[in-house]
N, C-alpha and C positions, 0 to 999 in steps of 0.2 A: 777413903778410896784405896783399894789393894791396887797395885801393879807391880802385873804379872814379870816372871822374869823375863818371860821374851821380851817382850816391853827394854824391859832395863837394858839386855843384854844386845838387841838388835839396836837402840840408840846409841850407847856407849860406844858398840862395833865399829857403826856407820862413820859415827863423829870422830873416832879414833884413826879411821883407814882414810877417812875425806882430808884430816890434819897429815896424813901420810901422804896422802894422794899430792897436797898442796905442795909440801915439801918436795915431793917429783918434780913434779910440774914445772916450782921456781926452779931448783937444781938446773932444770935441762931446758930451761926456756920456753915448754910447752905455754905458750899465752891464751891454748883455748879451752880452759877448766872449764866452761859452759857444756861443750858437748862430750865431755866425761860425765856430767850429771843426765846430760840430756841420754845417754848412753845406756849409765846404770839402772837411772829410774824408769825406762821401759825394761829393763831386765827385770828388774824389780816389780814391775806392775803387770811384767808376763806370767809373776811369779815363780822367778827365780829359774826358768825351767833349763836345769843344767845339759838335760841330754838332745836338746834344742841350741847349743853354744853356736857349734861351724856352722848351722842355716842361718842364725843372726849375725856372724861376722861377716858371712858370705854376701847375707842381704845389707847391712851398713857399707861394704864396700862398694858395691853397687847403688845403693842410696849416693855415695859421694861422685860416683861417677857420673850419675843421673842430673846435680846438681852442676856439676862441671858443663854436661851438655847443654843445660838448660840456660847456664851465665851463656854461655859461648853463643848460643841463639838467637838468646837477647842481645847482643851489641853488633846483630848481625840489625841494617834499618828498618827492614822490611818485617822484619818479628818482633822490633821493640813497641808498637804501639798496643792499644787494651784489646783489641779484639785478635789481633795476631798472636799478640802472647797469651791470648787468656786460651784459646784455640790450642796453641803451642801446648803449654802445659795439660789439658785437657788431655788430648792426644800421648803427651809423655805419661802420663797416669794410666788412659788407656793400655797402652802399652805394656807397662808395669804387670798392672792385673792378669793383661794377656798371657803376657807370660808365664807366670807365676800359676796361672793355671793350667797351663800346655807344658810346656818344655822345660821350664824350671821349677817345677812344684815343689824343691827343696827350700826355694827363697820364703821369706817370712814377712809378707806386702808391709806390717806396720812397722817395721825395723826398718826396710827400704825407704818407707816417707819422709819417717822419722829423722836419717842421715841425709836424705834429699835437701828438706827443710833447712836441718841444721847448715850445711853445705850453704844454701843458697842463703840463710840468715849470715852466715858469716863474710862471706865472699861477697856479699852487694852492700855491704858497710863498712870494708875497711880495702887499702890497696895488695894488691898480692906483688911479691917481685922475683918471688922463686916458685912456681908452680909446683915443682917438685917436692919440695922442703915442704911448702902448705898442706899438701895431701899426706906428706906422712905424717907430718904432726897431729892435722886432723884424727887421721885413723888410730893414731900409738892416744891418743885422749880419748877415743873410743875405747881401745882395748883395756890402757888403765882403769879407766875408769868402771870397767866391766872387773877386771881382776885384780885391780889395789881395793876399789870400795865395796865392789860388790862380793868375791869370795874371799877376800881375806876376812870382811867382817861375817861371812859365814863359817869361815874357818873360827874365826873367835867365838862364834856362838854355840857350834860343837866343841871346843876347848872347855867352855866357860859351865854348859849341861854337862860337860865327863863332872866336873870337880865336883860343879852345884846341881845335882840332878833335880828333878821334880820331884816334889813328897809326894807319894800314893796314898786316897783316903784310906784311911782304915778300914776295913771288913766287916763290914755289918754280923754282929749275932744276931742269932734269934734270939726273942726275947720269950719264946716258950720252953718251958722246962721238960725237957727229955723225959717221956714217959715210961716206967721199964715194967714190964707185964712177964 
């Protein structure tokens, strides 16, 4: 089996800036390397689309806001049981969409769930003591995790194509012999 050099060069990248990313991470305390991943791999699976960056940050930070409101709802009593909150949530999706179709058409709906999610995955499983501190760190593991794994391993993969280009097949001849009359 041949593999290709993207192949090689986009694993090597990734694993390279994830071992970097990790290094961040421990350095400065960030404890939520989940949603760095959670972060990159929809970038990644939007395909990468660079000139789409500020409608996806725009839309993660609002995803994390959206999660905020939604903890904040539920420990209101009246919204915490299944049908109030399933309602609750309903309605905040609604919303969402509304949005995103009217007044905010820059937002990008699957990036906003996406930090919704992550947001409410994290926040209704562990204690929070600085509300403040949480939210940035959340977002700065968004952003790393968008610009340590995601463009720097695309920076290494245009580095890695300057040096190692792709071989072009060779040029077919004809295989008829030139007639000269």
């Amino acid at each position: 089996m041949k593999i290709s050099k993207k192949v090689w060069f986009d694993a090597i990248g990734v694993g390279l800036f994830t071992l970097v990313y990790s290094l961040i991470m421990s350095g400065f305390s960030l404890w939520m390397g989940s949603a760095a991943f959670v972060a990159v791999s929809y970038f990644f699976g939007a395909g990468f689309p660079k000139d789409k960056l500020w409608n996806i940050l725009v839309s993660f930070a609002l995803g994390i806001v959206w999660g905020l409101i939604a903890f904040r709802l539920l420990q209101i009593p009246a919204f915490s049981g299944l049908w109030a909150s399933s309602i609750m949530f309903g309605l905040l999706t609604f919303v969402v969409l509304f949005l995103q179709g009217t007044i905010m058409k820059f937002t990008i709906v699957p990036a906003w769930l996406i930090a919704w999610g992550t947001t409410m995955l994290i926040i209704t499983n562990i204690s929070i003591h600085s509300w403040s501190l949480f939210v940035f760190q959340l977002y700065a593991s968004m952003l790393l995790g968008i610009f340590v794994i995601g463009y720097a391993s695309d920076l290494f993969n245009q580095v890695m194509f300057h040096f190692f280009p792709e071989k072009k097949p060779a040029e077919k001849v004809d295989a008829e012999p030139v007639k000269n009359e």
